[in-house]
N, C-alpha and C positions, 0 to 999 in steps of 0.2 A: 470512594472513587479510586485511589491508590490501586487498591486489586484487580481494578478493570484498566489503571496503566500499564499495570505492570502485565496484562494476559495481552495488549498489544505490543508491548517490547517483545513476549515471546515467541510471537506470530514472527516478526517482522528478526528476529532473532534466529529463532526456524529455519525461515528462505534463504538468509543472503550469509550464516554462519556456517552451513554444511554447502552451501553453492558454490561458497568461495573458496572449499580448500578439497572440494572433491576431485581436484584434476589433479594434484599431487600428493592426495592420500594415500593411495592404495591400489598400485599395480596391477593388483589381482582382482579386483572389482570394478575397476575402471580400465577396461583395456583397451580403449580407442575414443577418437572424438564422438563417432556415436552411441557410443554406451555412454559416454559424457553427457552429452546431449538429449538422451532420455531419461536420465538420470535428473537431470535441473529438471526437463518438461511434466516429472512426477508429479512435483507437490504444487505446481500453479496450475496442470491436467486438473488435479482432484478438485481445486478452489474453484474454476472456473465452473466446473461440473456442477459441484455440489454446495456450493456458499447461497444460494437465493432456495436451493432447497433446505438448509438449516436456519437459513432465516422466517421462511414459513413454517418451518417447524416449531421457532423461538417464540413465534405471534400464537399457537396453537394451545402449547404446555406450558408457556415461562420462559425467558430467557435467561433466567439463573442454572435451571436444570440443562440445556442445554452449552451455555457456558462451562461449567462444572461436568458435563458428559464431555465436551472437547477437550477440556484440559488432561481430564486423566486418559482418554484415548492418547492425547500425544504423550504423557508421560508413559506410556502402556506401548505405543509403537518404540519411541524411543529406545527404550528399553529392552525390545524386541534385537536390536540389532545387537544391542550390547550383551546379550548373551548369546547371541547365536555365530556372530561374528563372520558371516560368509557372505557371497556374491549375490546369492538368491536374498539372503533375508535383509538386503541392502535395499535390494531393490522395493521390498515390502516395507520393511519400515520408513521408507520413505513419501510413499505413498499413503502410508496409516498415517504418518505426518501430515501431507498435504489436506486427508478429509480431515485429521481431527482440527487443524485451524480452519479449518470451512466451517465447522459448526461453534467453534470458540470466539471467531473473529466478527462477524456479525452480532452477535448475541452481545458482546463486548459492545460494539459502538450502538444498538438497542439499548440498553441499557443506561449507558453514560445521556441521552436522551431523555428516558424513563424519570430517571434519579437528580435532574436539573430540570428547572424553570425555563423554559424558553430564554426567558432573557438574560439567562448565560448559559447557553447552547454554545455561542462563540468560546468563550474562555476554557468551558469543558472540551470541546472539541480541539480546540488548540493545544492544553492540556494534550492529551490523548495521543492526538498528532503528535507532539515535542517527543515523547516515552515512546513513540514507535521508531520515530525517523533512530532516537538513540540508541533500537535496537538494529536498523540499518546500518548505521557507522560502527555502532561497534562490532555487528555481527564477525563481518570476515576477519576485524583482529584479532575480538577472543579465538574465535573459530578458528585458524592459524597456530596461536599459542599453545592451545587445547591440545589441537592434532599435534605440534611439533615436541608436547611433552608428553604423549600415551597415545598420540596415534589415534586413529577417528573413532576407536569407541571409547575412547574421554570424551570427545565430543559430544557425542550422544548419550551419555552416563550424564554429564553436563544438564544437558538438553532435562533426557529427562525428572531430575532433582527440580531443575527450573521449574518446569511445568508439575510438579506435584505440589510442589511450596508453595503458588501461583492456585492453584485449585484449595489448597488447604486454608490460604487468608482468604479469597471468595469465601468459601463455604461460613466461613466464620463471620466477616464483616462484611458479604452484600448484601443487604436485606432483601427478604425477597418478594418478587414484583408479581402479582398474578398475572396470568392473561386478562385482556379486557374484553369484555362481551362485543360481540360483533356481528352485523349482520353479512349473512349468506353472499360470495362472491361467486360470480359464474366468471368464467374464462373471460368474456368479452370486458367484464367489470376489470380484469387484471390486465388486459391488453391495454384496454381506454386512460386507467391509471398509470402505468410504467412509459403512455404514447403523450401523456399531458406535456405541455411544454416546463411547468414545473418540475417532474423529475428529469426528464430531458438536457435541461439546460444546466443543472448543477454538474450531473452525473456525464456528460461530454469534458465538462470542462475538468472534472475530475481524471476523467480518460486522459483528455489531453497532458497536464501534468503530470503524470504518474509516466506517458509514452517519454515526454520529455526528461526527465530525471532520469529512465531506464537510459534513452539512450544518452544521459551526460554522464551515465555511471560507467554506462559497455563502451563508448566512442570516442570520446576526452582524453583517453590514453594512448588510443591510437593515435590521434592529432598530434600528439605531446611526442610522441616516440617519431613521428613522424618525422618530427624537425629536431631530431637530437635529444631532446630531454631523458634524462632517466628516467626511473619506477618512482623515486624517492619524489621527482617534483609530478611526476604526473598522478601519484599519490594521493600526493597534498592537496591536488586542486580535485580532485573525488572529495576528499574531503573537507573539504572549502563546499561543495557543491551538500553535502548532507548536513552539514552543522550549520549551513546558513538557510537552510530548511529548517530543522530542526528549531532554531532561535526564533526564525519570522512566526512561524506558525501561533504561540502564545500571545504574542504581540497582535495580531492581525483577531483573533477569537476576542480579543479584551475591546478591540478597537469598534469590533461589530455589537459589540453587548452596549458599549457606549455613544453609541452613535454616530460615530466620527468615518464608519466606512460601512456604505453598503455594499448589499451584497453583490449586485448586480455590477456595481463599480469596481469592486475588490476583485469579483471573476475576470472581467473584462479586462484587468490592470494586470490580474495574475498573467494570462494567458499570454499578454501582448510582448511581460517582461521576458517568460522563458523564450519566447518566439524572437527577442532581441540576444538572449544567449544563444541559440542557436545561430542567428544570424553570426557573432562573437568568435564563434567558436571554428570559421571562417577565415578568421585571420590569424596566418600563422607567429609562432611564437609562444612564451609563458604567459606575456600579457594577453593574449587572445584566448588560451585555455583559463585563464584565473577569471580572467570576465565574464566568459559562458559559465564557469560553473558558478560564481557566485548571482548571475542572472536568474538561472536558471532554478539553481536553490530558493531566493527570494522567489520567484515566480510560485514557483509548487508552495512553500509555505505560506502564501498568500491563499491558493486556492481550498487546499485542503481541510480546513478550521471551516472556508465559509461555504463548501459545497455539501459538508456532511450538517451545518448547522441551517441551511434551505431545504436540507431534506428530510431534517425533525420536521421541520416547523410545516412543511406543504403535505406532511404524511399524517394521517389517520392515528393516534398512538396506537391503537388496534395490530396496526399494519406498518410500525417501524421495523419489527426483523426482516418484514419480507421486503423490503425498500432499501434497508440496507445491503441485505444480499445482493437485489439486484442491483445497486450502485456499489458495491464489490466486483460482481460479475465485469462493470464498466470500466475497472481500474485497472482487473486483471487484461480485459481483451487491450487495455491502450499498451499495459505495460509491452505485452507481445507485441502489438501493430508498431508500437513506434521503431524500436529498433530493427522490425522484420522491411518497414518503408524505407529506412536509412539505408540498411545495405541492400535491397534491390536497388533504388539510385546509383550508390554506391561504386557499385557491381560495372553501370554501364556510362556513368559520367564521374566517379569523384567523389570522393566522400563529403568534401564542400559541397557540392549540388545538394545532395543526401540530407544532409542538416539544411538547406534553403528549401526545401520540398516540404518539411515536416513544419519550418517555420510558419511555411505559408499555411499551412495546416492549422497552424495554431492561430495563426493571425483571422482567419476566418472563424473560427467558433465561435468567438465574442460574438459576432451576428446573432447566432440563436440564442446568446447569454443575454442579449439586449431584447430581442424579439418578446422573451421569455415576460410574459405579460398577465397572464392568467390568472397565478397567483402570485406574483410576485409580492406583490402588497404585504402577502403574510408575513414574508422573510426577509426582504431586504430595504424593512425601513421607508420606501421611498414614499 
């Protein structure tokens, strides 16, 4: 399992290590906010695009060859930059970036699936979660370091070593999985399955989380600076907001494998708590940002262990890449929607509105997390 933590540290390493320090890399490659701005929208563009089409590819061939094809494409873009080291081939490599974790990052939670019992789905999944979230928080300070000691193609030199090492222990230590025999799917069969309240209701609530953490990662600081705080405390409560992710998530997968929390409860509870961070995040002050992020973190790491461990358990093993994909697809579009609903509000009431708008948002999902009856029985215990 180790090999498939360590291929979502590098996904989640990827996004938010080169994201974070591409505004003050490099002049000559980044010459405006919208070259900036295209620049981030490369590598969640490709993900968005192409993760449920790597994940039907994962269900078709294997999800080790496909894992192991993602990995060395990203060490193979990476690497692209680092020798060519121009405007143009910034922009490429970054996008060979974004498809090669489209086809590595699916295949990766496929498999941690694959290779566990159902009934530790939760502790694998949390697992999994805990080694990504760690590749969020640490992204942007290795990524930082990196660039401020050779400049952003250490970074990417970085980058791609990672992911070759990362492909080299797979290849070695993850046994591999065949595809399983499956019967013939027409379009309506994929519509009807992706429209079940089953995948439905994990993969919203996944959205949901993933909107809210984006915007406690992009908007926490503005609050924070808003009322005077430095970098150094508005920081801190970024990171307060990924590491108390990053903790609940193992605790929250163990709790599910033993009983003590389902799932349906656990989404419900997640959603309700970021939806009180954001509320939190309302009142000015340190103590008002320390509370949304560490809300909000508990919230996401609640959901995350128990959304991807409802959508082993409600999916076909036939048809876990392509379930995953398309519960990727739902985390990339929240990641986007949340912070793009913040600041329309924003824009014309307030950035407090902004965060009670997306609350409410949150506060209503649990509705379909509860409705979500179909199959619930299979995944969450009740």
């Amino acid at each position: 399992m180790w090999p498939l933590y360590a291929a979502g540290f590098t996904t989640a390493f990827g996004a938010h290590g080169v994201a974070a320090s591409l505004g003050g890399a490099s002049e000559d490659a980044v010459t405006s906010l919208l070259v900036l701005g295209g620049l981030l929208a490369l590598y969640d563009g490709a993900e968005v695009v192409l993760k449920p089409v790597f994940g039907t590819l994962a269900d078709r061939v294997g999800a080790k060859p496909v894992l192991l094809g993602g990995l060395i494409a990203f060490a193979a873009a990476s690497g692209l930059y680092v020798l060519a080291d121009s405007p143009g081939w910034l922009w490429a490599a970054r996008l060979g970036q974004g498809a090669a974790a489209s086809a590595f990052s699916p295949s990766a939670s496929a498999l941690v699936a694959r290779l566990n019992p159902a009934a530790k789905h939760g502790r694998a999944f949390g697992s999994y979660g805990f080694y990504k979230s760690i590749g969020y928080t640490l992204g942007p300070l290795l990524g930082g370091v990196l660039v401020w000691a050779g400049g952003l193609r250490l970074l990417f030199a970085a980058m791609a070593v990672c992911a070759a090492v990362v492909a080299i222990w797979a290849a070695l230590a993850v046994p591999a999985v065949p595809p399983l025999p499956k019967a013939r799917q027409t379009v309506a069969d994929l519509v009807r399955r992706l429209t079940d309240r089953a995948f439905l209701a994990p993969t919203a609530a996944l959205a949901g989380a993933t909107a809210a953490l984006s915007v406690g990662v992009g908007f926490l600081p503005v609050s924070g600076a808003a009322v005077g705080l430095g970098p150094v405390a508005t920081g801190a409560a970024v990171s307060v907001l990924a590491a108390t992710a990053a903790l609940v998530q193992p605790w929250a997968g163990r709790a599910l494998d033993a009983g003590r929390l389902t799932t349906r409860t656990g989404l419900g509870a997640g959603l309700l708590l970021a939806a009180l961070g954001l509320l939190a995040a309302m009142v000015p002050g340190l103590v008002g940002v320390l509370a949304a992020a560490a809300l909000i973190g508990c919230g996401t790491g609640l959901i995350t262990p128990l959304g991807f461990a409802a959508l082993a358990a409600s999916t076909p093993p036939e048809r876990l890449g392509q379930t995953m994909g398309a519960a990727e697809l739902g985390r990339e579009l929240g990641d986007a929607a949340g912070p793009l609903l913040v600041a329309s509000v924003a824009v014309v009431a307030g950035l407090s509105y902004g965060y009670a708008v997306l609350a409410l948002v949150l506060a209503l999902i649990p509705l379909l997390v509860i409705r979500a009856v179909g199959r619930a029985s299979e995944y969450s215990g009740d």
